[in-house]
Backbone as CSV, one residue per row, in Angstrom:
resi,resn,N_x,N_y,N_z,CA_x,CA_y,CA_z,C_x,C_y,C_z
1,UNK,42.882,2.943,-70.772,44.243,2.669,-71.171,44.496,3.250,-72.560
2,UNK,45.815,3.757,-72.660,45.982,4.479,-74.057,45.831,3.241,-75.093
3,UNK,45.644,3.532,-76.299,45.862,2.832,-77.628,47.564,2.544,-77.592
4,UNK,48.121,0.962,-77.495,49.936,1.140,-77.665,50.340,1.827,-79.345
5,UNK,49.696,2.184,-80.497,49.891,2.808,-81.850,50.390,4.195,-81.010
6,UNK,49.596,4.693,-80.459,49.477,5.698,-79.249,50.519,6.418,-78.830
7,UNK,50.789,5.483,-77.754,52.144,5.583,-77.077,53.097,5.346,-77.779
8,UNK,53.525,4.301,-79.536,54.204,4.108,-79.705,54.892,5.440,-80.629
9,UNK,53.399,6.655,-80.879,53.324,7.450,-81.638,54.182,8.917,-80.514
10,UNK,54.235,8.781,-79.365,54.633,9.581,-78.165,56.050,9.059,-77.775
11,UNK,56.350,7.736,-78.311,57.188,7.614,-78.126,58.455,8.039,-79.308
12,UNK,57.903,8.308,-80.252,58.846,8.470,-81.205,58.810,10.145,-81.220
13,UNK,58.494,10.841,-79.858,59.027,12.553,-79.491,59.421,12.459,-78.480
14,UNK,59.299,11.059,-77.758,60.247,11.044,-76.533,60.130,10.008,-75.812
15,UNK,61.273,9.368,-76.717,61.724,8.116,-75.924,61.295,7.413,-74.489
16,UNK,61.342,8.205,-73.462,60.572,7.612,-72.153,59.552,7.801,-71.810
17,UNK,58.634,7.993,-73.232,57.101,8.115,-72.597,56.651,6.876,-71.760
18,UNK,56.329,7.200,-70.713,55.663,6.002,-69.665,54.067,6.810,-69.456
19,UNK,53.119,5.809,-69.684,51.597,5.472,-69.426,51.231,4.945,-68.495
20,UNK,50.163,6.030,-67.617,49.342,5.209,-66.162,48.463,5.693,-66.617
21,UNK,47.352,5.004,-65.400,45.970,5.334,-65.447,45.964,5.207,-63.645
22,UNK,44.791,6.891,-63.484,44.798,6.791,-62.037,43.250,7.569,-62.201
23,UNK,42.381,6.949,-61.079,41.402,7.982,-61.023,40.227,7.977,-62.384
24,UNK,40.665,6.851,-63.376,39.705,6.791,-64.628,40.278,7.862,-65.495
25,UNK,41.659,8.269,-65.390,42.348,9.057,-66.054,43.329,8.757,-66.901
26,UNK,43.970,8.902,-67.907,44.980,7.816,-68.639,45.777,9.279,-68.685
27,UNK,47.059,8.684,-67.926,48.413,9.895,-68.102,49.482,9.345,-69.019
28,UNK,50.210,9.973,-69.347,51.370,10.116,-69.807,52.457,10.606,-69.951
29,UNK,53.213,10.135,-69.148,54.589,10.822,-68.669,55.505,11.032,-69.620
30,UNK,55.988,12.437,-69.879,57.154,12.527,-71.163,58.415,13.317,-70.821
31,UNK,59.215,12.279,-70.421,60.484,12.729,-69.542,61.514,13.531,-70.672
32,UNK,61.989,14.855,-70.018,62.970,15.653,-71.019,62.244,15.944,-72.585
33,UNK,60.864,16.448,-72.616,60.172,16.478,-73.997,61.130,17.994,-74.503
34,UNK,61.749,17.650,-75.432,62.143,18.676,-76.793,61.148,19.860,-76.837
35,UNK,61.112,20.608,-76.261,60.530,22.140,-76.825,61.334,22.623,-78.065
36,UNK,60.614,23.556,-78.559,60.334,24.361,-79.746,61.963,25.362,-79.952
37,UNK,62.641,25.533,-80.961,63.828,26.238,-80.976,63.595,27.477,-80.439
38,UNK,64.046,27.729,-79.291,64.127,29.447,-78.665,63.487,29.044,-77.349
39,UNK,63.118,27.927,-76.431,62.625,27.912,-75.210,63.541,28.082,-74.282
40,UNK,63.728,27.779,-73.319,63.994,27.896,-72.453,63.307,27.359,-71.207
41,UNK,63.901,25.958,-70.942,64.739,25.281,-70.957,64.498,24.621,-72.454
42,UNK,65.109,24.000,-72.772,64.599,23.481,-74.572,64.199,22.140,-74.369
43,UNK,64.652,21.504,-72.975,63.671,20.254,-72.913,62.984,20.380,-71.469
44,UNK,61.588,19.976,-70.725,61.146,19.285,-69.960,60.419,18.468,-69.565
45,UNK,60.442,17.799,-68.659,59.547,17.133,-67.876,58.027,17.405,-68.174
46,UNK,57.221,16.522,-68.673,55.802,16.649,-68.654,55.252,15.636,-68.523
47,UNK,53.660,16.096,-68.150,52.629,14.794,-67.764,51.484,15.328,-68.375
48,UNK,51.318,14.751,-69.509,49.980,14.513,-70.589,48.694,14.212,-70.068
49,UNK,48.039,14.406,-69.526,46.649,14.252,-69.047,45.273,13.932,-70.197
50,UNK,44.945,12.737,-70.230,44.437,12.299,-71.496,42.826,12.525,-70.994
51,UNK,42.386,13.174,-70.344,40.388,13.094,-70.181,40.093,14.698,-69.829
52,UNK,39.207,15.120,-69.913,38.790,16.221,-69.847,39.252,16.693,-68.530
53,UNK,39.390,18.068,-68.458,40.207,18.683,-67.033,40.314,19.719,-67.171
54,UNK,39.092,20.691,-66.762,39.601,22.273,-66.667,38.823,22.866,-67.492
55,UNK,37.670,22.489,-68.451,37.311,22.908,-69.953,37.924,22.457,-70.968
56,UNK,39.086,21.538,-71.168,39.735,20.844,-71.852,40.041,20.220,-72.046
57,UNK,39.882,19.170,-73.630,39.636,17.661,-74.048,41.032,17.070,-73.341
58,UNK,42.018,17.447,-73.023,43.848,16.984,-72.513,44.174,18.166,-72.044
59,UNK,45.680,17.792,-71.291,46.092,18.956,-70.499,47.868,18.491,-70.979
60,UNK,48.503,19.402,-71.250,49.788,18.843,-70.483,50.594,19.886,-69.702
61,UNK,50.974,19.097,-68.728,51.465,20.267,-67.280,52.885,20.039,-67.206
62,UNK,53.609,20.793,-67.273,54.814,21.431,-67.336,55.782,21.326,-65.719
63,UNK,56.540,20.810,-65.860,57.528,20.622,-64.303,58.286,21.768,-64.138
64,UNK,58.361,23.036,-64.702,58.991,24.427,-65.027,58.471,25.007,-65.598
65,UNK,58.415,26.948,-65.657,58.195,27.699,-66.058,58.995,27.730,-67.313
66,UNK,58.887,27.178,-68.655,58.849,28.120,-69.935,58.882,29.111,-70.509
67,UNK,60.272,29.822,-70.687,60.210,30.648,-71.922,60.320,30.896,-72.984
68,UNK,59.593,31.475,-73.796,60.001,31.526,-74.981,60.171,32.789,-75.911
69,UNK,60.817,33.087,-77.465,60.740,33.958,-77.954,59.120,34.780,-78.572
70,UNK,58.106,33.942,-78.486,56.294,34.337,-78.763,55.987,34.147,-77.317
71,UNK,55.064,34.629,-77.055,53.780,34.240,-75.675,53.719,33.629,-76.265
72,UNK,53.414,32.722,-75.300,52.423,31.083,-75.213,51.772,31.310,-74.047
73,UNK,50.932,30.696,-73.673,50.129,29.918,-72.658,50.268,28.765,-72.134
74,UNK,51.365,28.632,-71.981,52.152,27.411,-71.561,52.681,27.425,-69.923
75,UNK,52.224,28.604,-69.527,52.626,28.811,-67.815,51.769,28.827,-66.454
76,UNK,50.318,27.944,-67.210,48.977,28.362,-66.413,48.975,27.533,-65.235
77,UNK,49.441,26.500,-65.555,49.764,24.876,-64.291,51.230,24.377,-64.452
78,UNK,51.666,24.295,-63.034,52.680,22.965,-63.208,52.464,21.447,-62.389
79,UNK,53.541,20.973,-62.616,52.961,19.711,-62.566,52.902,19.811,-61.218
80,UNK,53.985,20.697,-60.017,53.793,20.886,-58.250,51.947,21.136,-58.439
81,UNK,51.714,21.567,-58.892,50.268,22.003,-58.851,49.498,21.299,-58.853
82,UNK,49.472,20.414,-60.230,48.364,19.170,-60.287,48.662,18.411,-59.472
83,UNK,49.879,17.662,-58.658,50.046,16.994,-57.892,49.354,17.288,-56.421
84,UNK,49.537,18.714,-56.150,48.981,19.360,-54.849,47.166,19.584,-55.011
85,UNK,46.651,19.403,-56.588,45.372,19.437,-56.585,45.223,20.922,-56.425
86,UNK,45.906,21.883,-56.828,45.598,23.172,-56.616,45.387,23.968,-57.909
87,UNK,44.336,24.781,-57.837,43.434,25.587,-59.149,44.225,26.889,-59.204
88,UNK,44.728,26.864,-60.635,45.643,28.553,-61.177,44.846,29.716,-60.584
């Protein structure tokens, strides 16, 4: 289960952060999260993945493709994906 300092710290970038745990996994849902000035869309849908997954200490997976004015690496998973259990 997350720390609530935590969530209360996720909650103050977006208001409807909601916290589960599935699988020995602690998620975190961050509905309409504020992207960076120049994205595209400038807010979405994400799910924070708090335990190792992939080679990496957290994940967060994206409900849309992202653009922006720099590359990022922000287009490797979406969340159809993690839901379907399917590898980039």
């Amino acid at each position: 289960m997350v720390a609530e300092e935590k969530i209360q710290e996720l909650m103050s970038l977006c208001p409807g952060a909601k916290q589960a745990t599935e699988g020995g996994v602690d998620y975190v849902f961050l509905p309409l999260l504020n992207l960076p000035t120049g994205c595209n869309p400038s807010a979405v849908d994400c799910l924070l993945a708090l335990g190792a997954r992939d080679g990496y200490d957290c994940r967060l997976f994206f409900a849309q493709i992202v653009a922006s004015p720099q590359a990022r690496n922000w287009n490797g998973i979406y969340l159809s994906d993690f839901v379907n259990n399917k590898k980039p």
